[in-house]
N, C-alpha and C positions, 0 to 999 in steps of 0.2 A: 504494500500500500504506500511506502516512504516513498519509495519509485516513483510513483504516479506523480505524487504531488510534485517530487523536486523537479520530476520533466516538465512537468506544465509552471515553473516558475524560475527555473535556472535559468534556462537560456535567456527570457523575456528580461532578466535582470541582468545577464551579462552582457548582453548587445547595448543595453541603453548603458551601463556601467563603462564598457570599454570606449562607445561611440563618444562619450563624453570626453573620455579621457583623451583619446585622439584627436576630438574636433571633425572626425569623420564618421559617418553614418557608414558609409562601405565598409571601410576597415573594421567598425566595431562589429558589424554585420560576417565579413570574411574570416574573422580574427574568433567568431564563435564557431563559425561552421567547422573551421580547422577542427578545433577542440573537441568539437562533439565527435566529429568524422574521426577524432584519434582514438577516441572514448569506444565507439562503435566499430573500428578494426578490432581494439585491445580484448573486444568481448564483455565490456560493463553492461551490457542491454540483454534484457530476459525476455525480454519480448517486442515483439513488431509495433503495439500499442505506445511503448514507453516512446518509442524514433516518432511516431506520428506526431502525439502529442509534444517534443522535442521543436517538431519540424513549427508545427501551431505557434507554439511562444515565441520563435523565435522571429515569425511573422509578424507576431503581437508586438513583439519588444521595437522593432525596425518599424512599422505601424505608428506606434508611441512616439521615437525618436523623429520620424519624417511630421507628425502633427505638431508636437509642442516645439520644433525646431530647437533642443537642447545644443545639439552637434555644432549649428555656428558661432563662428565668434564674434565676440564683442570686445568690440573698439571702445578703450575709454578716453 
């Protein structure tokens, strides 16, 4: 059941987490799929549900990131 949850909330917080951090939307977006795609060679996934819901969040989070436009910068 931990599964579940943490797929449907990882990713969605690590793209807007790293997208920040970069200043880019792509990169924060590329820079999770990496991860997950190393997570899911390595064998950490029990099932085809868990990668679905994986794929969801990370939609979500990249979604989030392009609305509230965190990712650009500001000029002070």
């Amino acid at each position: 059941m931990i599964w579940y949850v943490l797929a449907s909330f990882f990713p969605c917080v690590l793209v807007v987490l790293l997208s920040v951090l970069t200043r880019n939307k792509w990169v924060g977006t590329i820079l999770t799929l990496i991860i997950i795609g190393a997570s899911v060679e390595k064998g950490f996934f029990h099932s085809e549900w868990i990668i679905f819901i994986d794929v969801v969040s990370l939609l979500a989070g990249y979604l989030i990131i392009d609305q509230l436009e965190l990712h650009k910068k500001e000029d002070d």
